[in-house]
N, C-alpha and C positions, 0 to 999 in steps of 0.2 A: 504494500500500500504506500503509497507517495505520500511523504509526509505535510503533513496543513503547514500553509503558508497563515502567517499571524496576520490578521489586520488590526485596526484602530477607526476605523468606520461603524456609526451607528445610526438607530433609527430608534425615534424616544414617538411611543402612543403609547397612549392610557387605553384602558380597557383593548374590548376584542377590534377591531378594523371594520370602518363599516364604507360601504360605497367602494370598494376595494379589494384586493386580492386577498389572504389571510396570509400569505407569503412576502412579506413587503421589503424590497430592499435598502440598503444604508441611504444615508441622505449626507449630501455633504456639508446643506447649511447646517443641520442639527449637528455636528460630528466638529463643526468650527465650531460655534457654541459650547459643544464640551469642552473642546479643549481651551479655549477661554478662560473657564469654571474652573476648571481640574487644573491647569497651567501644569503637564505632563512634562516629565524630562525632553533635552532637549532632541534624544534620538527616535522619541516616539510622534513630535509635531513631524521629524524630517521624514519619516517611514510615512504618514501619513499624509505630506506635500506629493513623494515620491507616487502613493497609492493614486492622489488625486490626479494627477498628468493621467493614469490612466484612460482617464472619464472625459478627457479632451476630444470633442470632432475636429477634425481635418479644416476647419475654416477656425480653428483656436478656440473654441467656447467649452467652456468645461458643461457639464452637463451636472445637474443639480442633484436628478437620483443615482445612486453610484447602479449604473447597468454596462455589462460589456454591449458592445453594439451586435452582439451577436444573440443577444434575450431580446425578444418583442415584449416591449409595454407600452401601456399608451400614452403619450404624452411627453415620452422620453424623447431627445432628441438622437438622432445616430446620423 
């Protein structure tokens, strides 16, 4: 088994998900906002700049839900 890569991306709801999938993924405005709060050492903001390029399209816009552009959802930009 290929060992898990760590992230540092989160998704903050209260209760169950409504209007939505019950599988939701990270956000990266919520995931700034933690780390705001929490002011995490300094290798865990850079792990988590690193993760966010991830989430970049091709014209530079980071994309807000962390989605690979390779998941369809709606609203997501790819």
């Amino acid at each position: 088994m290929a060992p898990r890569r760590t992230t540092y991306l989160t998704i903050y709801i209260v209760g169950k998900p409504i209007f939505t999938t019950e599988e939701f993924p990270q956000d990266l405005d919520t995931t700034s906002i933690g780390l705001m709060v929490t002011q995490p050492d300094d290798h865990v903001v850079h792990s988590v700049l690193d993760e966010m390029l991830q989430y970049m399209t091709k014209d530079g816009i980071t994309m807000v839900i962390a989605c690979h552009p390779h998941i369809a959802r709606p609203n997501a930009a790819h």
